[in-house]
GUVEX-72190 format. One record per atom (N, C-alpha, C): residue number from 1; residue in one letter; atom name; x negated, y negated, z. Coordinates in steps of 0.001 Angstrom, whole numbers, padded with zeros to 6 digits. Layout:
<lumtis>
pos,code,site,px,py,pz
NUM,A,CA,X,Y,Z
...
</lumtis>
This chain:
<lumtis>
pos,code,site,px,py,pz
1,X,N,-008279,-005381,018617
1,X,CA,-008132,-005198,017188
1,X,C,-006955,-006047,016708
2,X,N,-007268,-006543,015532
2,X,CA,-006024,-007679,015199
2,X,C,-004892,-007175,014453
3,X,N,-003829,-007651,013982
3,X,CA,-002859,-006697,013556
3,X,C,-003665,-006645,011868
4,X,N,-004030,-007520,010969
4,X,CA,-004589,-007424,010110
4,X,C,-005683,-006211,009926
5,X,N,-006165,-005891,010826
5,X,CA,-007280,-004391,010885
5,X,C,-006311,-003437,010596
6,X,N,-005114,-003341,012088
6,X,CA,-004689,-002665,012049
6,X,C,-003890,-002024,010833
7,X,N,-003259,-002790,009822
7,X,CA,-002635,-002966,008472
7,X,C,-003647,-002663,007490
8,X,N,-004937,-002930,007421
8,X,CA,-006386,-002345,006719
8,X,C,-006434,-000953,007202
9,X,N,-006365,-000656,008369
9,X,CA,-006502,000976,008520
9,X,C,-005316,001885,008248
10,X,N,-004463,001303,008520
10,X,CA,-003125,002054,007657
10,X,C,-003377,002187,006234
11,X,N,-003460,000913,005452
11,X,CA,-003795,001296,004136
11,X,C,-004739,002026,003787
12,X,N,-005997,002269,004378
12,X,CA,-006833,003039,004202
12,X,C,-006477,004369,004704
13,X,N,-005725,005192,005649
13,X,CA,-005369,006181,006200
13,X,C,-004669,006596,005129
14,X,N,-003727,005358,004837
14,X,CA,-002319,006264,003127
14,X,C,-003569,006474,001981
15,X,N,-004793,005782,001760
15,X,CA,-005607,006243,000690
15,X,C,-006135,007302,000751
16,X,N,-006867,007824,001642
16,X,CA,-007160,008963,002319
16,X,C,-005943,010245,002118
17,X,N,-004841,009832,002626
17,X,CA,-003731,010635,002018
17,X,C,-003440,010690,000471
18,X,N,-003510,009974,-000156
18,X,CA,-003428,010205,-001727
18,X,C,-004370,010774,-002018
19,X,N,-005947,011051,-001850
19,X,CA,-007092,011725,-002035
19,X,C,-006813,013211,-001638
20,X,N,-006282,013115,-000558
20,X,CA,-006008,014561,000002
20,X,C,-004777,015217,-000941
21,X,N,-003347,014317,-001512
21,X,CA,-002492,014867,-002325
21,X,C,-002996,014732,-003316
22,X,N,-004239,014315,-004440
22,X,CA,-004414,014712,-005310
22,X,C,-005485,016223,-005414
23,X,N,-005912,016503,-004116
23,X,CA,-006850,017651,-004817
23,X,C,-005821,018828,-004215
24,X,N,-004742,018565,-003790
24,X,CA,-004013,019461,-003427
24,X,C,-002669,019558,-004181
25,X,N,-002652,019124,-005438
25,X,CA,-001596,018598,-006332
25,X,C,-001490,020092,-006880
26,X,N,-000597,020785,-007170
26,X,CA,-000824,022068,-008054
26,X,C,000452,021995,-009240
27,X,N,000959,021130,-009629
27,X,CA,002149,021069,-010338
27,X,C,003280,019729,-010222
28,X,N,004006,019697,-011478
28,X,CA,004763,018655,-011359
28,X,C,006326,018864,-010769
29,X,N,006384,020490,-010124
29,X,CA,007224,020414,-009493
29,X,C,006599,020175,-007810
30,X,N,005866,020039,-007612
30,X,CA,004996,019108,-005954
30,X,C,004958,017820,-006377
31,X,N,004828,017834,-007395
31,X,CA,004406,015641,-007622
31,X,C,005889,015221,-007706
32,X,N,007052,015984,-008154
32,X,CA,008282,015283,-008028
32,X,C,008940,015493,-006620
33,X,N,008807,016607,-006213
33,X,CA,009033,016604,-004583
33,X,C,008721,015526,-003390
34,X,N,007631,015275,-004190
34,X,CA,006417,014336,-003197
34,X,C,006919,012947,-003309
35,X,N,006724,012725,-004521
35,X,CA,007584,011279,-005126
35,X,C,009279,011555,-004251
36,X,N,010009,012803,-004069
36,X,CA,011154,012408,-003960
36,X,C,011128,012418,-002261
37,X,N,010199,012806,-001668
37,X,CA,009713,012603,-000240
37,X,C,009865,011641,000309
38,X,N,008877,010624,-000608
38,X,CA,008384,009165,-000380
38,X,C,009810,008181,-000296
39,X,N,010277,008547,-001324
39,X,CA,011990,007700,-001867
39,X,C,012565,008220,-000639
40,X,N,013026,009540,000136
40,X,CA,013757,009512,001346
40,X,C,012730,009022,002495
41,X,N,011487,009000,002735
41,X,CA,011453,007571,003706
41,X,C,011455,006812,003824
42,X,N,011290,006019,002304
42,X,CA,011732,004323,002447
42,X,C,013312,004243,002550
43,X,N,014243,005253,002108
43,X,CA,015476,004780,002247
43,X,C,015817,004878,004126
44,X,N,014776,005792,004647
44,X,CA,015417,006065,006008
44,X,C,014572,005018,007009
45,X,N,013504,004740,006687
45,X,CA,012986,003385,007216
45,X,C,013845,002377,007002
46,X,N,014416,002259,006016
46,X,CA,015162,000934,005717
46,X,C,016664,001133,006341
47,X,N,017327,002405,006409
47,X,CA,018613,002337,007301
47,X,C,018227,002120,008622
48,X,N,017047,002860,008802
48,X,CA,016573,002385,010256
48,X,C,016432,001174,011306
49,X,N,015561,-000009,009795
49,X,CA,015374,-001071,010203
49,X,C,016540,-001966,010100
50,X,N,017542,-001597,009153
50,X,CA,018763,-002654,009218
50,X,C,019572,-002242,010107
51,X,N,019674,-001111,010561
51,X,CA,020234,-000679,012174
51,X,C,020009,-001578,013338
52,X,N,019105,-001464,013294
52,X,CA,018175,-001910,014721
52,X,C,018051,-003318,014239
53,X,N,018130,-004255,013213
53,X,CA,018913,-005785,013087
53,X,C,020233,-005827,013344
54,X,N,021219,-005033,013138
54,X,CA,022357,-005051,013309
54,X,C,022655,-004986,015249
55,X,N,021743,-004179,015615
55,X,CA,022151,-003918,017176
55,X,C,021796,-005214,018063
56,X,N,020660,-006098,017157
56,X,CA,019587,-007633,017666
56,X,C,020882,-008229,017453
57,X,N,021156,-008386,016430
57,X,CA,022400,-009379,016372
57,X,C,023702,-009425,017066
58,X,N,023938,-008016,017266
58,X,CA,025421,-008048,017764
58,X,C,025134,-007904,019885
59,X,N,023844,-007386,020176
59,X,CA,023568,-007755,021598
59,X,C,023124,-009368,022285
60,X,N,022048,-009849,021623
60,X,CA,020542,-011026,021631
60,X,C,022162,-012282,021862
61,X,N,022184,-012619,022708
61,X,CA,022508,-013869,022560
61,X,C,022058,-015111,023035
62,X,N,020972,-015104,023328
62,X,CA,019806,-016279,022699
62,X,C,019787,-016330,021126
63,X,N,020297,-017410,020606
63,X,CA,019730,-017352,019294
63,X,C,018578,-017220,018786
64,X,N,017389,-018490,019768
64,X,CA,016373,-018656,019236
64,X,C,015571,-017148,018856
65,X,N,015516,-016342,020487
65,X,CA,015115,-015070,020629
65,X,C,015278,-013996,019720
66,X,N,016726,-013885,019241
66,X,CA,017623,-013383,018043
66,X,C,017056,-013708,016899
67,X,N,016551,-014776,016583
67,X,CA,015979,-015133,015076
67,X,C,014783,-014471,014883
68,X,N,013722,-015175,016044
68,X,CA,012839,-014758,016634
68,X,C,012662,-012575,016170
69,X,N,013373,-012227,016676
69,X,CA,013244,-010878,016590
69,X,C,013709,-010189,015833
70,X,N,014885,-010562,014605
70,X,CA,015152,-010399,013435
70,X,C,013989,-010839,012760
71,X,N,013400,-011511,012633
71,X,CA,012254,-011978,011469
71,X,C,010897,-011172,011549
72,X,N,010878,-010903,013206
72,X,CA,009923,-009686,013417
72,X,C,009941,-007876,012564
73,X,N,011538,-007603,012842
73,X,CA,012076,-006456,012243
73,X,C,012274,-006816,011035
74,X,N,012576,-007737,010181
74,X,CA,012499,-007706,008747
74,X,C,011048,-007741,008411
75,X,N,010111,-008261,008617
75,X,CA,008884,-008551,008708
75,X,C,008170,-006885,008430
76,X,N,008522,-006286,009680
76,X,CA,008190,-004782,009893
76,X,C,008839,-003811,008684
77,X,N,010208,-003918,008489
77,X,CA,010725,-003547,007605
77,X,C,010323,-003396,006254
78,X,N,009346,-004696,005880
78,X,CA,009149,-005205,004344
78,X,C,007818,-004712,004212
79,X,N,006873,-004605,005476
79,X,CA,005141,-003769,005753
79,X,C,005833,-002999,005026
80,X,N,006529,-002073,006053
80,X,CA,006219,-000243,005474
80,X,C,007088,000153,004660
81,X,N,007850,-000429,003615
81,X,CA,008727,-000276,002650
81,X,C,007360,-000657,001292
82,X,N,006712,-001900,001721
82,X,CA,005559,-002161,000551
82,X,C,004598,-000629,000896
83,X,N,004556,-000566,002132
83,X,CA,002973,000733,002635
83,X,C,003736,002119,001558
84,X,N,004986,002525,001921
84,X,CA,005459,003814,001142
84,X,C,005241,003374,-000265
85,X,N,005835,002198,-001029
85,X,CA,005722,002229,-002371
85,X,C,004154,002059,-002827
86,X,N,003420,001292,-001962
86,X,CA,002045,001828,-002353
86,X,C,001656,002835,-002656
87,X,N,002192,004066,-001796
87,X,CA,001411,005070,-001909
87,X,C,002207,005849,-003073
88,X,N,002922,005886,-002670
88,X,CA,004122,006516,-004282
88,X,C,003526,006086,-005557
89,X,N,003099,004752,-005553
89,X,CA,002409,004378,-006898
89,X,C,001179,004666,-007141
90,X,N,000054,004954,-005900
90,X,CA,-001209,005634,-005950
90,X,C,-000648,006796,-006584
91,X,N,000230,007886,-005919
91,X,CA,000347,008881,-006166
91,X,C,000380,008887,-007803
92,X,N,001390,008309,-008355
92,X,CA,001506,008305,-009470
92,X,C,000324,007784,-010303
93,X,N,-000290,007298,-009941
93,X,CA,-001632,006543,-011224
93,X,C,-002740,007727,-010542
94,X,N,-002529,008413,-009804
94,X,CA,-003594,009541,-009706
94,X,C,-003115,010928,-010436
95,X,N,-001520,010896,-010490
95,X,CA,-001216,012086,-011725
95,X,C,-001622,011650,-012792
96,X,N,-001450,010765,-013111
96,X,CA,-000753,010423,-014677
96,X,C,-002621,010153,-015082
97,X,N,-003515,010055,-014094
97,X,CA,-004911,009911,-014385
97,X,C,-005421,011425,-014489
98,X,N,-005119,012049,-013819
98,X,CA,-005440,013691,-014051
98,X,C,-004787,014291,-015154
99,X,N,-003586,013387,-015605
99,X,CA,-002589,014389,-016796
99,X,C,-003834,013579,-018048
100,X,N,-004210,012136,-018058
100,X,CA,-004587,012003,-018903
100,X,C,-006019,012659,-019149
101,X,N,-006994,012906,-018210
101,X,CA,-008375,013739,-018010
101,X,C,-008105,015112,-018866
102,X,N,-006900,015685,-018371
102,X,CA,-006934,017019,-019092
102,X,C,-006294,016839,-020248
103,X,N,-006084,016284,-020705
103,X,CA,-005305,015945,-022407
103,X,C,-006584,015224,-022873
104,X,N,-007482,014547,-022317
104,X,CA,-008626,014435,-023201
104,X,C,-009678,015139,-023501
105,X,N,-009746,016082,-022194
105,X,CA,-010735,017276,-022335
105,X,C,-009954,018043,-023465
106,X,N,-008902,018602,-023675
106,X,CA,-007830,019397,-024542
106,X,C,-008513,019003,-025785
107,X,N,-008493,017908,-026551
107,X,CA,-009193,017327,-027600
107,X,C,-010043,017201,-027923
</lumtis>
């Protein structure tokens, strides 16, 4: 399987998860929780991943190898920082699509 599948089935697994958090949505105190969920794992993915550049750099002394594997971990870093805000923004265009459904039925 190529890494490109593999990155297609992730995105499709987080869609699957937004399907599942919208029929299980019961309030906008869960949709701000959820949203504030999402915001503490991209911040902890991202201390994570600039950690673990910081440890490449200050051990790796091969440069080439060092570049090499910094560009890998930023690389990785920038996937699943885009994969969380994807889904944070599904999340959100699937409230704000249900807030608008029932404000038009309302009328």
């Amino acid at each position: 399987m190529t890494d490109q599948n593999n990155w297609e089935e992730m995105s499709d697994d987080i869609a699957d998860i937004s399907k599942k958090i919208k029929n299980n949505i019961s309030g906008d105190e869960n949709i701000d929780d959820l949203k504030d969920s999402l915001i503490n794992i991209k911040e902890n993915v991202m201390n994570t991943f600039n950690k673990l550049a910081e440890i490449v750099e200050n051990t790796l002394n091969d440069e080439e190898v060092k570049k090499d594997t910094l560009n890998i971990v930023n690389k990785l870093r920038d996937e699943i920082s885009d994969i969380v805000d994807s889904t944070k923004d599904k999340v959100s265009d699937v409230v704000n699509f249900d807030d608008y459904l029932k404000n038009s039925e309302e009328e």
